[in-house]
Short mmCIF file of the C-alpha atoms (twelve columns), coordinates in Angstrom:
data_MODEL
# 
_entry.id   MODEL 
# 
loop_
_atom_site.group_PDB 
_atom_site.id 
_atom_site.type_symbol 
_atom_site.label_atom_id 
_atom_site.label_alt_id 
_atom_site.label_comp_id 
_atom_site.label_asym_id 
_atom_site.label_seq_id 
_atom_site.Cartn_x 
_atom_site.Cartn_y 
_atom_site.Cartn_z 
_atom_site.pdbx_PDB_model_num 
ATOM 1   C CA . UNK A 1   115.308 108.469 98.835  1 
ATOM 2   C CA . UNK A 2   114.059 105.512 96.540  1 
ATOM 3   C CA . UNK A 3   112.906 102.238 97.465  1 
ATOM 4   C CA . UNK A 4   112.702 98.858  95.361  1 
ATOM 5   C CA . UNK A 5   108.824 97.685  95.034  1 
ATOM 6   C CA . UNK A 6   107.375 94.833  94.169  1 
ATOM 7   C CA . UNK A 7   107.978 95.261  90.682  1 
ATOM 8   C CA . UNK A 8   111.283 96.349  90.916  1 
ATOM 9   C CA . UNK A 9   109.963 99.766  90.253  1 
ATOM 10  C CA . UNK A 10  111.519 103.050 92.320  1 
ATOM 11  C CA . UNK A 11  108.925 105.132 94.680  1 
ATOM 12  C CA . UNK A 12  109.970 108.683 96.155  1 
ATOM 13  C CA . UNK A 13  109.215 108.363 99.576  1 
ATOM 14  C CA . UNK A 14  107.043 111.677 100.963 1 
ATOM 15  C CA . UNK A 15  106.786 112.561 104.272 1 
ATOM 16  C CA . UNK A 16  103.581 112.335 104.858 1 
ATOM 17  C CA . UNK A 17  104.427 108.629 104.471 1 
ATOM 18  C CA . UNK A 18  107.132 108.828 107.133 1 
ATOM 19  C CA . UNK A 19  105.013 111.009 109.409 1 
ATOM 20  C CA . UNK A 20  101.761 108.683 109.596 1 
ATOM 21  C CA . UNK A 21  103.781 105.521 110.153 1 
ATOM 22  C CA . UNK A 22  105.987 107.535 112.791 1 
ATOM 23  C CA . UNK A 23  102.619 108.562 114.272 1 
ATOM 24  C CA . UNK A 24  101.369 105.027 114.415 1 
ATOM 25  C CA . UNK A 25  104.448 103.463 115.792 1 
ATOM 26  C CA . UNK A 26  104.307 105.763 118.654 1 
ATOM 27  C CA . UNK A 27  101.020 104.977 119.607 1 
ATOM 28  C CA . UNK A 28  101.646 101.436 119.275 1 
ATOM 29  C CA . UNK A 29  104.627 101.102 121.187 1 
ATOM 30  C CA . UNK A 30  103.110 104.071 124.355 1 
ATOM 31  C CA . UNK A 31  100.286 101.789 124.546 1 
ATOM 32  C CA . UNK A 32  101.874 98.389  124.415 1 
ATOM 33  C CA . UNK A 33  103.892 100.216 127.409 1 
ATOM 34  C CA . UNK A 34  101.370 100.911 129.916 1 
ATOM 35  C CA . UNK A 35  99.313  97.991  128.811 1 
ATOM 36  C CA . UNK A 36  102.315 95.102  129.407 1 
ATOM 37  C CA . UNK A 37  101.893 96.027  133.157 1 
ATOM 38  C CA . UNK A 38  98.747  94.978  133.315 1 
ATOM 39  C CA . UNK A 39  98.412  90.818  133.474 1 
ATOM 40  C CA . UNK A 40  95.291  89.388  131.721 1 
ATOM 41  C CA . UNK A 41  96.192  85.937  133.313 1 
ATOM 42  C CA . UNK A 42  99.208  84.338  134.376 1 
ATOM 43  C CA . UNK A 43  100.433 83.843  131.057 1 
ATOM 44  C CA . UNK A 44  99.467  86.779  129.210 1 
ATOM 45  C CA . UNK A 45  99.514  90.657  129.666 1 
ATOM 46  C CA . UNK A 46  96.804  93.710  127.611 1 
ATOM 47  C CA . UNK A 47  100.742 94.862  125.810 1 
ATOM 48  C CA . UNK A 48  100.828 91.874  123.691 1 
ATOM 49  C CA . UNK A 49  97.527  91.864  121.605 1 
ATOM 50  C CA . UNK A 50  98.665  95.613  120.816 1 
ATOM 51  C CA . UNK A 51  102.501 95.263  119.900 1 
ATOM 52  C CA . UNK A 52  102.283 92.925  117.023 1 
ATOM 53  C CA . UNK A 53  100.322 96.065  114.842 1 
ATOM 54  C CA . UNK A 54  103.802 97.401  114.957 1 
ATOM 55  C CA . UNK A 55  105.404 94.586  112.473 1 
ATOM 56  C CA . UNK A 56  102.877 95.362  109.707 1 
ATOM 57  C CA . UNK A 57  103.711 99.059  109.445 1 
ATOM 58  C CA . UNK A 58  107.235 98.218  109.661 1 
ATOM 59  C CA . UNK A 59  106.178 95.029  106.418 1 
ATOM 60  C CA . UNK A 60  103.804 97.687  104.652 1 
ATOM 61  C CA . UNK A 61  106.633 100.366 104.831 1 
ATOM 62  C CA . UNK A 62  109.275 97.498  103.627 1 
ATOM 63  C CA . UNK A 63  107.201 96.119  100.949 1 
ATOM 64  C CA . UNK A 64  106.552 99.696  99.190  1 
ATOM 65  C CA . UNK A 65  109.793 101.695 100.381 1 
ATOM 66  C CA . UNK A 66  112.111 99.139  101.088 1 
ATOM 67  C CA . UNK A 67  114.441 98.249  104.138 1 
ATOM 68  C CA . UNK A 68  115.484 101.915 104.620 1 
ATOM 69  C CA . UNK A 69  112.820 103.087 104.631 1 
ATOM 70  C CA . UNK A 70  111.283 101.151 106.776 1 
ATOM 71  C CA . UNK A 71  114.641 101.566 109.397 1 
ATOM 72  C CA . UNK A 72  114.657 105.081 109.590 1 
ATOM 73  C CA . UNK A 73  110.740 104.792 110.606 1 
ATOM 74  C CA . UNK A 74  111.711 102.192 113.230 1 
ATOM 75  C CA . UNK A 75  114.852 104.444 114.396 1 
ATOM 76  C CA . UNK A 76  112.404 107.906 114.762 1 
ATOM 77  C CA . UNK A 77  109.293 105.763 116.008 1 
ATOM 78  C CA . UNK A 78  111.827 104.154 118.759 1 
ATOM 79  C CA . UNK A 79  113.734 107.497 119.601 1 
ATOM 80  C CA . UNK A 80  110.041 109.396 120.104 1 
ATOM 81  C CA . UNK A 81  108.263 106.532 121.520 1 
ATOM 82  C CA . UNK A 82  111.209 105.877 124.220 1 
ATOM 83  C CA . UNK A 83  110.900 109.967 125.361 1 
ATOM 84  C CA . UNK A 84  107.133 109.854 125.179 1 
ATOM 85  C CA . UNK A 85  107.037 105.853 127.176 1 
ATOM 86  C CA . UNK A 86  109.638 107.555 129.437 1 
ATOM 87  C CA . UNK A 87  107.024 109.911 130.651 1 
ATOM 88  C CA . UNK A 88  104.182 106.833 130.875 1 
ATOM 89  C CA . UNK A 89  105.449 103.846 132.173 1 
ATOM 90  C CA . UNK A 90  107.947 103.008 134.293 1 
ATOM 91  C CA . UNK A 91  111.530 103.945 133.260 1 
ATOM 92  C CA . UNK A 92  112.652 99.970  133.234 1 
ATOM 93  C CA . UNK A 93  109.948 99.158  130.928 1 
ATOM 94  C CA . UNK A 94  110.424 102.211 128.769 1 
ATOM 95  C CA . UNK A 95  114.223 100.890 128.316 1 
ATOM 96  C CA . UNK A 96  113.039 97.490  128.053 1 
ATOM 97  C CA . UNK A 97  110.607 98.347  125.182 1 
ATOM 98  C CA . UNK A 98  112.808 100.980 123.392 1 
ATOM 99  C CA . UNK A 99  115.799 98.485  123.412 1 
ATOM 100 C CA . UNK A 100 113.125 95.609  122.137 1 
ATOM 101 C CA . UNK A 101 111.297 97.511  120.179 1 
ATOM 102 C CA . UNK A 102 114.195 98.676  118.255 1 
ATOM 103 C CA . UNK A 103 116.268 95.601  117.975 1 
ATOM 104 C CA . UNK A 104 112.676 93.538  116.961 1 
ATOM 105 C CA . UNK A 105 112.032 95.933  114.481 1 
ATOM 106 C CA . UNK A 106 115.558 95.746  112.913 1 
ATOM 107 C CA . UNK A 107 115.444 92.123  112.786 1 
ATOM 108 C CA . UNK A 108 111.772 92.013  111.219 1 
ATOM 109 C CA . UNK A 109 112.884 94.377  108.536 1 
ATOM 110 C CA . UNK A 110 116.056 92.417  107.736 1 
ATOM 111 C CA . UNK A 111 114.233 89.262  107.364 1 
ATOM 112 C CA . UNK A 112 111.402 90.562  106.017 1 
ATOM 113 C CA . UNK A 113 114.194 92.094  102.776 1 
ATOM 114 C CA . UNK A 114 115.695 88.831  102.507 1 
ATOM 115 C CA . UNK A 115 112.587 87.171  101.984 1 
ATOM 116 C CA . UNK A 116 111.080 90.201  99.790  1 
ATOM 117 C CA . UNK A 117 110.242 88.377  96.873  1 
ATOM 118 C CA . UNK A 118 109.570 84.641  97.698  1 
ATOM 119 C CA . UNK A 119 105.619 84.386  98.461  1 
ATOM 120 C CA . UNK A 120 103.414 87.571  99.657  1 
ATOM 121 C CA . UNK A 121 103.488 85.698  103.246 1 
ATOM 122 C CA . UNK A 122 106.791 84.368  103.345 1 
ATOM 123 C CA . UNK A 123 108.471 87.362  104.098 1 
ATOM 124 C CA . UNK A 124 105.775 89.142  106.940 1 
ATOM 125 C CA . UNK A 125 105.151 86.098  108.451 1 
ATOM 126 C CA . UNK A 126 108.698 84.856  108.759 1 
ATOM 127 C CA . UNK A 127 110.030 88.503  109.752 1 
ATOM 128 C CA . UNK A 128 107.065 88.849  112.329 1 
ATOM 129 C CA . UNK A 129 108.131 85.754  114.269 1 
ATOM 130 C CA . UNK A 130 111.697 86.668  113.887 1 
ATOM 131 C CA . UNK A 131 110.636 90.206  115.323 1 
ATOM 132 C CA . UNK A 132 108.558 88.459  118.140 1 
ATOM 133 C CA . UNK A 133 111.220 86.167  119.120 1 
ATOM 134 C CA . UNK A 134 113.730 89.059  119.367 1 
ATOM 135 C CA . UNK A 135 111.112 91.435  121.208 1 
ATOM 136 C CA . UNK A 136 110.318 89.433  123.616 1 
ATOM 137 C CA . UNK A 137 113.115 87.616  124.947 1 
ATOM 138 C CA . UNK A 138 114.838 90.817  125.441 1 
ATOM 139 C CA . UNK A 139 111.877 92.867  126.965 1 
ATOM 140 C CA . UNK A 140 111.166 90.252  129.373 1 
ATOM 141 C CA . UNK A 141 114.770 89.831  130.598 1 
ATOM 142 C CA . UNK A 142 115.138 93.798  130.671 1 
ATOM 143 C CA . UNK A 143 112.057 94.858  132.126 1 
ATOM 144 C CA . UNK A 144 111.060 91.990  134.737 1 
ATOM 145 C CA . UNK A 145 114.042 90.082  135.652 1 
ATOM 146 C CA . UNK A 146 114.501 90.481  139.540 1 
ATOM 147 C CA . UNK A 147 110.664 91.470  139.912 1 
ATOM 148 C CA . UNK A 148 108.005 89.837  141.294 1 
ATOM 149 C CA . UNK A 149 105.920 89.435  137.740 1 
ATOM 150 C CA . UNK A 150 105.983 85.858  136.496 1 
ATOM 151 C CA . UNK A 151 107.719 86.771  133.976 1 
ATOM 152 C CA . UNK A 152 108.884 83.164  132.762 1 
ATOM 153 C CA . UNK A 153 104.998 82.696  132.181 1 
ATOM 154 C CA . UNK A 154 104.262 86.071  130.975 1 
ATOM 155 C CA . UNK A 155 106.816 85.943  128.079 1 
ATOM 156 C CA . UNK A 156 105.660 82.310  127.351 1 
ATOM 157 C CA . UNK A 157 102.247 83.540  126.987 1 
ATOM 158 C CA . UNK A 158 103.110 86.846  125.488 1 
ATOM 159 C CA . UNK A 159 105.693 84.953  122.341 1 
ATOM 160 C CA . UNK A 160 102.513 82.452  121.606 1 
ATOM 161 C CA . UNK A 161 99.794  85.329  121.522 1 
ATOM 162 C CA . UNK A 162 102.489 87.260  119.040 1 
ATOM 163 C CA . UNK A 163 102.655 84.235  117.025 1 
ATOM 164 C CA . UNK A 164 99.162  84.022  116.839 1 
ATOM 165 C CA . UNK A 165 98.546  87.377  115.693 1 
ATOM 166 C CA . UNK A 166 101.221 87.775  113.577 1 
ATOM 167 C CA . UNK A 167 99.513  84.851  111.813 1 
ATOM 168 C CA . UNK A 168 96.321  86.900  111.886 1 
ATOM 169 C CA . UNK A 169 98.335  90.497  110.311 1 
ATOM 170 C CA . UNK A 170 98.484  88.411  107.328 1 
ATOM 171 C CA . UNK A 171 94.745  89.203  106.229 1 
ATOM 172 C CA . UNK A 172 95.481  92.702  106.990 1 
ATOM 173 C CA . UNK A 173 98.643  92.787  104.968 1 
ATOM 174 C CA . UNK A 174 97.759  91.558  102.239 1 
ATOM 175 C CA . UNK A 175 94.542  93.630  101.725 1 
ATOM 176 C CA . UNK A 176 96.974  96.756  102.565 1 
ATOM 177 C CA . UNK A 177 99.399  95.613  100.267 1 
ATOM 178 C CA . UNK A 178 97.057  96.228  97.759  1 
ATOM 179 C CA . UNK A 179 96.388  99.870  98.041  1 
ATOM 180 C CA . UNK A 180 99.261  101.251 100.871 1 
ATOM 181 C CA . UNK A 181 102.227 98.877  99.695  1 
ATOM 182 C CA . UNK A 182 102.371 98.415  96.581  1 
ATOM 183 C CA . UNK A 183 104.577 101.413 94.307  1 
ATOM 184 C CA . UNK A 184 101.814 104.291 92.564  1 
ATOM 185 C CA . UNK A 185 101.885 103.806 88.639  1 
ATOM 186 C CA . UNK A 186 103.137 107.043 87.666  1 
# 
C-alpha cells in the first residue's frame, strides 16, 4: 500500500511501521483502561493524561502514510487492545473504550486528511479535539452512565485535560514530523 506525504510523494508502508504503532496503541489504550478508574479529583481521572498519546500516532501515521494507513492501525490497535482491556478492566469500560477509542480515532484521522495540507498544526490540532470530543462523550455515556462515578464532572474534566494536551502533542509532533512523518528520499 502507498500513502500521499507531504510532498505529494508515495511511501511503501513496512510492517515494522504497522507493528510499532500497533504496539503503542495497545499500550496506550490498556493503560488509559485501568487508569480511567482511578479519579485524581472530582473532575479528572489518571486515563486522561495517557489517552491523548494515542492521536499523535494516529497524526504521525496520517501525515507519512496517509488516512489508510493510519485506519487500519486504529482498526488492529482497537481489535487487540479491546481483547487485551477485556482481560484488565472491567468489561463495560473495555466496550466503552474500544467503541470510543475506535470511533475517536476514525474521526481524528478523517479530519486530520481533510485538513492535511493547510498549516503543520491545523490538521493535528483540529483532528485531536475532534477525536477528544468524540472519545469522550461516548466513553463516558457507555462506561459510567447508571454508576455511581460523577461522571458529568469526570468527562468535563477529562474533555478540558484532552484539550490541553492535545495542545501540548503539538511540540511533539512537529519535532516527529521531522524524522518519523515525513516520506524517506529514496
Amino acid at each position: 500500500m502507498k500513502a500521499v506525504g507531504e510532498t505529494g510523494r508515495l511511501e511503501a508502508v513496512r510492517p515494522i511501521h504497522y507493528g510499532v504503532a500497533i504496539v503503542a496503541m495497545i499500550i496506550i489504550v490498556v493503560a488509559s483502561n485501568v487508569l480511567v478508574q482511578y479519579p485524581i479529583n472530582p473532575w479528572l481521572t489518571w486515563g486522561a493524561l495517557t489517552y491523548p498519546v494515542s492521536f499523535l500516532v494516529s497524526d504521525l501515521l496520517n501525515r507519512r502514510f496517509g488516512p489508510l494507513t493510519a485506519r487500519k492501525v486504529a482498526l488492529w490497535g482497537f481489535i487487540a487492545a479491546l481483547i487485551v482491556s477485556a482481560w484488565l478492566a472491567t468489561p463495560r469500560i473495555a466496550i466503552a473504550s474500544g467503541l470510543a477509542f475506535l470511533i475517536a480515532q476514525l474521526a481524528d484521522i478523517h479530519v486530520f486528511d481533510r485538513l492535511r495540507d493547510g498549516k503543520w498544526w491545523q490538521a493535528p490540532f483540529i483532528g485531536g479535539i475532534a477525536g477528544a470530543a468524540v472519545d469522550t462523550f461516548v466513553f463516558f455515556c457507555i462506561a459510567f452512565v447508571g454508576t455511581d462515578m460523577p461522571w458529568h464532572t469526570l468527562m468535563l474534566g477529562d474533555f478540558a485535560i484532552k484539550i490541553l494536551l492535545n495542545t501540548f502533542m503539538l511540540a511533539p509532533f512537529r519535532a516527529l514530523m521531522w524524522n518519523l512523518a515525513r516520506p524517506k528520499d529514496k
